[in-house]
N, C-alpha and C positions, 0 to 999 in steps of 0.2 A: 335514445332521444337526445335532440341537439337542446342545448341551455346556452346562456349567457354569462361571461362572467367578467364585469366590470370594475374600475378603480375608479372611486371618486371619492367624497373624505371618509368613504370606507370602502371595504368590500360589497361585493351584491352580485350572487347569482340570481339570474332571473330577476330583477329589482328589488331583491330582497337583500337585506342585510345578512352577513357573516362574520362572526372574528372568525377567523383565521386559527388552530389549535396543532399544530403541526408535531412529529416528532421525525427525526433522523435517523434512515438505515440505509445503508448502501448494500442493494443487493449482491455484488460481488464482491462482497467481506461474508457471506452465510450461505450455506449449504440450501439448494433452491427448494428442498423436502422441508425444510422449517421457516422461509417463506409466511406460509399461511398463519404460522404458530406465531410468530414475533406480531404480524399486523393484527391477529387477532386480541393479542396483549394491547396492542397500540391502542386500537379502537376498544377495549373495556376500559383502560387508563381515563378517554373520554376523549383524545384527538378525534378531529374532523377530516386530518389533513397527512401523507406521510411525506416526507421529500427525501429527493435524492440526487448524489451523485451521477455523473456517466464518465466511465473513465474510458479515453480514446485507448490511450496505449494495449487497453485488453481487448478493445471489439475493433482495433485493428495493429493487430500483434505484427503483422508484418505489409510493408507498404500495398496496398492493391488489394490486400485477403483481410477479411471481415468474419468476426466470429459475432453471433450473437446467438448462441446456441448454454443450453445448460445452466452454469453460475450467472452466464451473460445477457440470456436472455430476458432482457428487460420489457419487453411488450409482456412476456406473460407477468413480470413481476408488478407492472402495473394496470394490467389486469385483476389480479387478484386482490390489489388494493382497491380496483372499483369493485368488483363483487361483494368487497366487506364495507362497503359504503363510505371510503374513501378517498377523499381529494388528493392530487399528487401535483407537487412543484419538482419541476426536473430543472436540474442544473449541468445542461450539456454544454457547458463552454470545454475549448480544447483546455486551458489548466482549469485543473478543478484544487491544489494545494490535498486537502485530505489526508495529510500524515502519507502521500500514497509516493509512489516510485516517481519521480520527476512531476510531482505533479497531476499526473495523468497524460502527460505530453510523449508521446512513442519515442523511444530511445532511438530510433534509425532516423529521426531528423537529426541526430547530431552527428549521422555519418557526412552531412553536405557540408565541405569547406565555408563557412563563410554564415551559418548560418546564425539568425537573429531571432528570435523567439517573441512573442505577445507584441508586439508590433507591426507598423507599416510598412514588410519584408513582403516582396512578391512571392518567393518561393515560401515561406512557410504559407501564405495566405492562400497559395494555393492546394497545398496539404488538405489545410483545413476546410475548405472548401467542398473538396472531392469527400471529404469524411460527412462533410453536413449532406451531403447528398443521400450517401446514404444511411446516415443516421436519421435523417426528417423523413424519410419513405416509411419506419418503424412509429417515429414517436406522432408527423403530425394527422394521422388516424385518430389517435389519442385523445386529443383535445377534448374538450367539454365543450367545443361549440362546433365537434362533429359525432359527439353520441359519447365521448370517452372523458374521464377521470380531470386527466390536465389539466391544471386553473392557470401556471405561471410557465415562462422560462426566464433562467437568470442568464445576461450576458458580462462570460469571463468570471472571473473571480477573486475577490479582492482587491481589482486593479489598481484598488488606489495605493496599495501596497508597494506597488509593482513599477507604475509608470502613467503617463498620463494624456497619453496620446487617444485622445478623442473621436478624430476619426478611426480608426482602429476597434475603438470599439463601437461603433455606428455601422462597418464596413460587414462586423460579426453579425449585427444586427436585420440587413438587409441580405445578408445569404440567410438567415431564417426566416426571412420572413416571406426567400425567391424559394423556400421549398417547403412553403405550406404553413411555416407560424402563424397564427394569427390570435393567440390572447396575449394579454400583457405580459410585456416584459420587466423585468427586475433587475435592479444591483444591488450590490449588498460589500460595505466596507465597515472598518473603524470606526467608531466616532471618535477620533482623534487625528492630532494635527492636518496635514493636508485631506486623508486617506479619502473622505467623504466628497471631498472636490476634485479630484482628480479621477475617482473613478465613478463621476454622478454620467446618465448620459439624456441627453433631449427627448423624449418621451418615453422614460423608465420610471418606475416606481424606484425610490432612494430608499434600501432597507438600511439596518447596521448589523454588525455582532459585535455580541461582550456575554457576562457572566456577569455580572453584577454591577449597582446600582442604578440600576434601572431606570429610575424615574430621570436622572439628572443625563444621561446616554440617550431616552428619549426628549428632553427638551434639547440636546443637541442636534438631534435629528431632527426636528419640528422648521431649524431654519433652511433644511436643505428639500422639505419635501410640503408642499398643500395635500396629501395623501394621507392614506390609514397609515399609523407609525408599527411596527414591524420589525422583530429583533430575530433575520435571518439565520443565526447562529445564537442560538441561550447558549452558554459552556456552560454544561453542569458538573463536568470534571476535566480530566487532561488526560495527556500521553504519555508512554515511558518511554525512554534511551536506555539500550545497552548502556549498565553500568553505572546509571543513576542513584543508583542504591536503594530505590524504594519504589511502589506502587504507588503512584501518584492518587489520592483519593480527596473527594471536595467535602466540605461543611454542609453539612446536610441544613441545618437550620436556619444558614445563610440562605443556599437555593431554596429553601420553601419559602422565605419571604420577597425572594428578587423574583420568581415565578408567579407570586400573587400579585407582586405590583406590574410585573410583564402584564398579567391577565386584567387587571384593573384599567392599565392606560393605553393597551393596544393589543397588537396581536404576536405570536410567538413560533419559532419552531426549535424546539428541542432537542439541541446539539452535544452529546447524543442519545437517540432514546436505545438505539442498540447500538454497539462498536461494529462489535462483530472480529476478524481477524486477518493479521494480514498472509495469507496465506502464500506459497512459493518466495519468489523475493521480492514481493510488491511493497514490501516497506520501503517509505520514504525517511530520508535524513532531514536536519537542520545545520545550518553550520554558520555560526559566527564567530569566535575564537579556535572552535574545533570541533570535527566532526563527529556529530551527535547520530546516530542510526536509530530510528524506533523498534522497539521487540516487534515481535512475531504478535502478539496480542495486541488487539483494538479496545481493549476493554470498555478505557475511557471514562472508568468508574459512571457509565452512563445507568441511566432507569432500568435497563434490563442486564446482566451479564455477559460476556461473551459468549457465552453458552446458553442464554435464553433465558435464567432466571428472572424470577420475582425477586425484588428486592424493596428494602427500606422507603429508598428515594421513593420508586415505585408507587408506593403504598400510599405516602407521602403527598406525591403529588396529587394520585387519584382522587384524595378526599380534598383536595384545593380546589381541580378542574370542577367538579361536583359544582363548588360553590357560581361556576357561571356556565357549565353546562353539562349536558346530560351525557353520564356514565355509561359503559355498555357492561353484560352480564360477562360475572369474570368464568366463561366456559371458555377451553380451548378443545382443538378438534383433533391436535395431535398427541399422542403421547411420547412423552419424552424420557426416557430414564437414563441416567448413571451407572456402569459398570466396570469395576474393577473385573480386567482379564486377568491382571495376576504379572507374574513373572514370563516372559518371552525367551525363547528356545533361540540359541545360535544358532545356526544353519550354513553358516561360510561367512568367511573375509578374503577380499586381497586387496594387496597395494594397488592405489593409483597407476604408478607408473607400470605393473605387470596388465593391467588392465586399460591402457589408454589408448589402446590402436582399437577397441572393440567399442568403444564410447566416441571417440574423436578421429580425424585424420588431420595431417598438419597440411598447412598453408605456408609456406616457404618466401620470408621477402627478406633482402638484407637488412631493413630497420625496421623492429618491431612496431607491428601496427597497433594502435586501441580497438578494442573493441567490437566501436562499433564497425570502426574499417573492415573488420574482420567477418563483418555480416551479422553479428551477436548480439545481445538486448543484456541478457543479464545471467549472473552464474557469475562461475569462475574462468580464467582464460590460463593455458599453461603458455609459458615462454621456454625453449629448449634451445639450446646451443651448442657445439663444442668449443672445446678449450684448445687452440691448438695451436695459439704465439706464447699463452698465460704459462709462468711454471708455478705461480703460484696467487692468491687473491689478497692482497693486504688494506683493499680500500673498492667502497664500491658504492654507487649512485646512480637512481631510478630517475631519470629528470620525466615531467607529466604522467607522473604516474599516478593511479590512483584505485581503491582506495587501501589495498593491503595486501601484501607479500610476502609470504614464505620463499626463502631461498636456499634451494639445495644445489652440492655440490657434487657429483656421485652419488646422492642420493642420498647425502648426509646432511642433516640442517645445518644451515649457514650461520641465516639471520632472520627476523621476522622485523617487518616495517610497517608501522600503519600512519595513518594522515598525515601530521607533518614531521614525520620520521621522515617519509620518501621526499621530503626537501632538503635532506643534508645529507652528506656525504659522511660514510661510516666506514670506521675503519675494523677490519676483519683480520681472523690470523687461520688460513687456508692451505695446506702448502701438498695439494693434491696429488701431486708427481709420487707423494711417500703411498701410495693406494700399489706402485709398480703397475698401472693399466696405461694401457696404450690410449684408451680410447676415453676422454676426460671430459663431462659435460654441467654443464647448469643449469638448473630448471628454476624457472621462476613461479609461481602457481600466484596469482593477482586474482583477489575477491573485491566484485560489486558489491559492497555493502548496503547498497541503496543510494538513489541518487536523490541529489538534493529537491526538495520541492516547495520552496519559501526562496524567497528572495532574489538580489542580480545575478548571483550563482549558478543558477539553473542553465546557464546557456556553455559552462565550461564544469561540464559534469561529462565528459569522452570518461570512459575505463577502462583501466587493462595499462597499458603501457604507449602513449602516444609521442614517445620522444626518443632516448636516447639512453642503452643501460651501459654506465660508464664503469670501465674496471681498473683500475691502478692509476686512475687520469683519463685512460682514452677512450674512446667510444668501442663497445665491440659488437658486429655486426654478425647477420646470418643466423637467422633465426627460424627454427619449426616453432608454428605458435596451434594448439591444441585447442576447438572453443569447447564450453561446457557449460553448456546452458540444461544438461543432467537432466533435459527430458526424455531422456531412451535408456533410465535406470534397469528396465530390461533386459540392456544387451551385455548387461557385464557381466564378465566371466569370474564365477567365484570358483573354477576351478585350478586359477593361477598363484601363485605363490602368493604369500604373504611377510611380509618383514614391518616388523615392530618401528614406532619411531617416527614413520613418513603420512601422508595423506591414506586415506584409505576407508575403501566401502566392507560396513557390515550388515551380514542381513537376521534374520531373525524371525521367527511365526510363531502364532499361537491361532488357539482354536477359539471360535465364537459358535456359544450352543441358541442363544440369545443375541441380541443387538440395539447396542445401546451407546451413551456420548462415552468417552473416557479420555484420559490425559497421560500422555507421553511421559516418563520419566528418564532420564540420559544422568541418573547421576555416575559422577566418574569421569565422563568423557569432557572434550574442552570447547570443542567450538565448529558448527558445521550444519548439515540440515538433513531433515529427515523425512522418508516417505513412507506412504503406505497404501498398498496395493499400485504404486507408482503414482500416486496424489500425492505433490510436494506441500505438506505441511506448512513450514518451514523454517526459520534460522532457528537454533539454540546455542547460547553462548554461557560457561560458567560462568562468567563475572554478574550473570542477573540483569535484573531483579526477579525477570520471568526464568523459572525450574522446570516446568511441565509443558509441553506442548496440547492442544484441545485437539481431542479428535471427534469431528462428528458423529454419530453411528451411522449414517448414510453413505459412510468411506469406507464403513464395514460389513464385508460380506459373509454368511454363514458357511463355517467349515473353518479352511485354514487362509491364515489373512498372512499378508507377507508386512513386514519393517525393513525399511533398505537406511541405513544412517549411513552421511560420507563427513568421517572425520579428520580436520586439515589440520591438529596440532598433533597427532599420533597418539593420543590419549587416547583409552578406552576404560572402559566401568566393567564391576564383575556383574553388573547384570543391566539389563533394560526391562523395564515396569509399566503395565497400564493400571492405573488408581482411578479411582471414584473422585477424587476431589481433586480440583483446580491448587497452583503453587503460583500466584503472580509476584511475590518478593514485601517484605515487611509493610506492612502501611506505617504513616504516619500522621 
C-alpha cells in the first residue's frame, strides 16, 4: 500500500506525526543469514526506523558489472526491514566515509589521469550517473510512496567536511530524483565550524551528527533548519586502527543521558546499532600526520556486538526508548551459537614466490605501474625485476609509493617500508653478486592497506608503486608486476616448495559436526589475511589491538572446512585456533 511521508516541523507519515527512532547497520558488514536476527533485536530495542549505507565500490566492483546479489543484496535487506515493520533511510550517495575502503568510491576511478573526486568533474559525474541508474531501478520500488519501507535519501555525505560546491550537490540530487526518487531528501554534517553551511542544500532537510551534548548541537542545528531537528549520526562509540593500543569503548552513562535528551528534543538514529565487520580488505584508513588503517572489526562498541550480541548499552537504551515509545518482544527467530572448533590441522604451505605463476601472470612495462593502472582494486601487487647493471644495493627509494613494502633480494629480505618510510631514501648493505647466481632479481611485494576515506586525501590514494624505484641514485626500469587481489585462493599450488622467511600461504582444516559463530586465532604469525572456504575474512596484524578474527557460522560448512592464511612477514605460529570468544585488544 502506497503512504505519504512528509517533512514539516516534524515528520508525518500519512498526516500523522512520527519521531523518527533509527538505528545503524550496513548490510554489507553481516552475513545476509543474520539479517533478520540483528533487525529483529532493532525492532525489540524499540526503533521504528533502520538506515543504511550503500557502498558503490561493492555493487559495482568493476566499471560496467554490478553485483547486488548475496551480502549485496540490498532490496532484500530492505525488504526484510519492511516485513519487521520497519522504516529505512538509505544513504546511496557515491561517498558514503564509513570507516569503509575509499569511502565507498570504486578504486578504478583512480585509474583516469586527471581525475577529481565529489565535485563538478564531468567524467566522475558521469560514473556516477550510469551507477544511479542502476542503483534507482532496485531502491526507487522501495519507497513508501510506492508500497515500500523508504522514508529518506541522503545526498553525499558529510560534504561539509569535504567541500562546498553546491551545485554538485544539487546535480546528485536531480539524477535521483531523473530515476525515480521522490521523498525527501537529507544531509547530514557537523555542527561545527563551516561543516553545516557548506554542505546545507535547497530543499533538503539539514540533519547533524555528534555523540554528545546534545541539547547545545541541537540549538546549533535549529539556525540552519525550520524542520524536525535530527542527529543523523548518535556516536555511541568509535573505531580502531592497527596499533592503537586498545579497544576503543564509550561511557555508558554518558550515552544514556545524550540518547534521552536526543529523544526528548528531536529525532535520532543510532550510529552504531550494529558495526558489523570489515571483511576482505574493505577497511578504510584516516591519515593526518600518518596513516592510520582500521582493523578487520567494525565493532564500534555499538548496541549490539559484532557478532550480534546483547549488550549493556543494549539493555540500556531499551528501557530509555520505553519511556517514548513502544518496545517490541525480545524473541528472536534465529539461533545463534558460539563454537570453539578447537585447534586446526596443517594441510600444506608454500612460498609466494614458488606459487605465483598459479595465482598471477605478469604484466611487463618499463616503469612500474600502480595499481590501479594495473587493472586492480586491492590486495597486494608484486614488483619483480632483474639486476643486471646493479653488483650490489647500497641505497634504495620507492618514489609514490604506497602503502607498504617488503623487499627482497633473491628472495632474501631486504627492507620493509611502510607510510612515510616510502618518502625517504634508505640506505641498505646488499652485495648479491656473493649468492655466485647469474640470474639476480627484486621483488617488491606493495600492500593496499586501505585506502583513505575522510578528507582531501582521498583523490591521491593510486597503490602499489606509481613512480619510480630508485636504486644507488638512479631509476631502475623493467619490471614484471604480479596483481593479487587473492580472489582465486583456490588455485594455489601447495604442492610446491616451501622456504621459511619469505611471504607465504598456509592452509589448514578442521571438522564441523555442528555450526556455529567462532573466532580465528593467528597467534604467532605477524601480519596478513586470512580465509575460509575461500571467504576473505580479513587483515590480522600482531601489533593489535584486534587478536581474533569473527567467523560467521554461515561461512561454515559441515564436514571439513578449509583456512587458507597468506603470511607477508615469514612468521608463522605452532598452531592456528577456532575459540568461542571474541579477543578485540584491552579496553580502557
Amino acid at each position: 500500500m502506497k503512504h505519504t511521508f512528509e517533512v514539516k516541523d516534524k515528520f508525518y507519515i500519512d498526516g500523522e506525526p512520527i519521531q523518527i527512532i533509527s538505528g545503524g547497520m550496513h548490510y554489507f558488514r553481516i552475513v545476509p543469514e543474520y539479517w533478520r536476527d540483528r533487525l529483529e533485536k532493532m525492532k525489540a530495542m524499540g526503533c521504528n526506523t533502520v538506515e543504511t549505507y550503500v557502498p558503490w565500490n561493492m555493487h559495482e566492483p568493476r566499471k560496467g558489472e554490478y553485483n547486488f546479489k548475496g551480502m549485496l543484496d540490498v532490496k532484500r535487506f530492505i525488504e526484510i526491514a519492511d516485513e519487521l515493520g520497519l522504516y529505512v533511510i538509505v544513504r546511496p550517495s557515491p561517498y558514503i566515509c564509513a570507516e569503509w575502503e575509499l569511502g565507498g568510491l570504486p578504486a578504478w576511478l583512480l585509474k583516469e589521469d586527471g581525475m577529481r573526486l565529489r565535485g563538478m568533474y564531468e567524467p566522475y559525474l558521469k560514473h556516477v550517473k550510469e551507477y544511479y541508474a542502476k542503483l534507482f531501478e532496485i531502491l526507487a520500488p522501495l519507497q513508501i510512496t510506492e508500497g515500500g519501507p523508504v522514508i529518506m535519501f541522503q545526498v553525499e555525505n558529510e560534504y561539509g567536511y569535504y567541500g562546498d560546491d553546491t551545485k554538485y550537490l544539487l546535480t546528485l540530487m536531480d539524477y535521483m530524483k531523473e530515476y525515480g526518487a521522490n521523498v525527501p531528501f537529507v544531509t547530514s554534517d557537523g555542527p561545527w565550524g563551516d561543516a553545516l553551511r557548506c554542505g546545507q542544500v535547497p530543499g533538503t532537510l539539514t540533519t547533524a551528527n555528534f555523540g554528545s551534548k546534545v541539547e547545545s548541537q541541537f540549538n546549533v542545528l535549529k539556525r540552519y533548519t525550520d524542520g524536525p531537528l535530527m542527529c543523523m549520526e548518535f556516536w555511541v562509540g568509535w573505531f580502531d586502527s592497527w596499533g592503537c593500543g586498545k579497544h576503543n569503548t564509550s561511557n555508558l552513562e554518558e550515552n544514556k543521558k545524550d540518547l534521552e535528551d536526543a529523544l526528548k528534543f528531536g529525532n535520532i538514529n543510532i550510529y552504531m546499532f550494529i558495526g558489523g565487520t570489515n571483511f576482505g580488505f574493505m577497511n578504510g584508513s584516516n591519515y593526518y600526520d600518518v596513516l592510520t588503517p582500521d582493523v578487520t572489526s567494525y565493532d564500534y562498541d555499538a548496541v549490539l556486538t559484532e557478532w550480534g550480541d546483547i549488550t549493556p548499552k543494549y539493555e540500556a537504551f531499551r528501557e530509555i526508548i520505553s519511556k517514548f515509545a513502544p518496545v517490541g518482544d525480545m524473541k528472536f527467530s534465529t539461533e545463534v551459537k558460539k563454537i570453539a572448533y578447537g585447534e586446526c590441522k596443517e594441510t600444506g604451505r608454500v612460498s609466494l614466490f614458488e606459487t605465483l605463476d598459479d595465482i598471477s601472470a605478469p604484466i611487463v612495462s618499463t616503469y612500474p605501474m600502480s595499481m590501479e593502472k594495473l587493472g586492480q582494486n586491492y590486495g597486494y601487487t608484486l614488483y619483480r625485476s632483474k639486476l643486471e647493471k646493479e653488483r650490489d644495493i647500497s641505497k634504495i627509494r620507492l618514489y609514490d609509493a604506497n602503502d607498504r613494502a617488503n623487499i627482497f633480494v633473491n628472495q632474501k629480505h631486504l627492507i620493509t617500508l611502510y607510510d612515510l618510510e616510502l618518502l625517504k631514501e634508505h640506505g641498505v648493505s646488499c652485495k648479491f653478486l656473493e649468492d655466485g647466481l647469474e640470474d639476480n632479481y627484486i621483488d617488491i611485494l606493495t600492500e593496499n592497506m586501505g585506502r583513505v576515506n575522510f578528507g582531501p586525501r582521498i583523490e591521491k590514494q593510486r597503490k602499489g608503486i606509481d613512480g619510480t624505484v630508485s636504486l644507488n641514485g638512479h631509476g631502475h626500469f623493467n619490471w614484471e608486476q604480479y596483481t593479487l587481489p587473492l580472489d582465486n585462493v583456490d588455485k594455489i599450488d601447495f604442492d610446491k616448495p616451501y622456504k621459511e622467511g619469505v611471504p607465504a600461504f598456509y592452509r589448514y582444516t578442521f571438522e564441523a559436526n555442528e555450526i556455529g559463530d567462532t573466532f580465528l586465532e593467528l597467534e604467532g604469525f605477524g601480519k596478513g589475511v586470512a580465509f575460509i572456504n575461500g571467504f576473505n575474512l580479513g587483515r590480522y596484524w600482531e601489533i593489535g589491538p584486534q587478536k581474533r578474527l569473527y567467523v560467521p557460522g554461515p561461512l561454515i560448512k559441515p564436514g571439513t572446512n578449509e583456512i587458507i592464511v597468506f603470511e607477508t612477514e615469514g612468521k608463522v605460529g605452532d598452531k592456528v585456533r577456532l575459540l568461542d570468544e571474541p579477543d578485540l585488544g584491552k579496553n580502557e
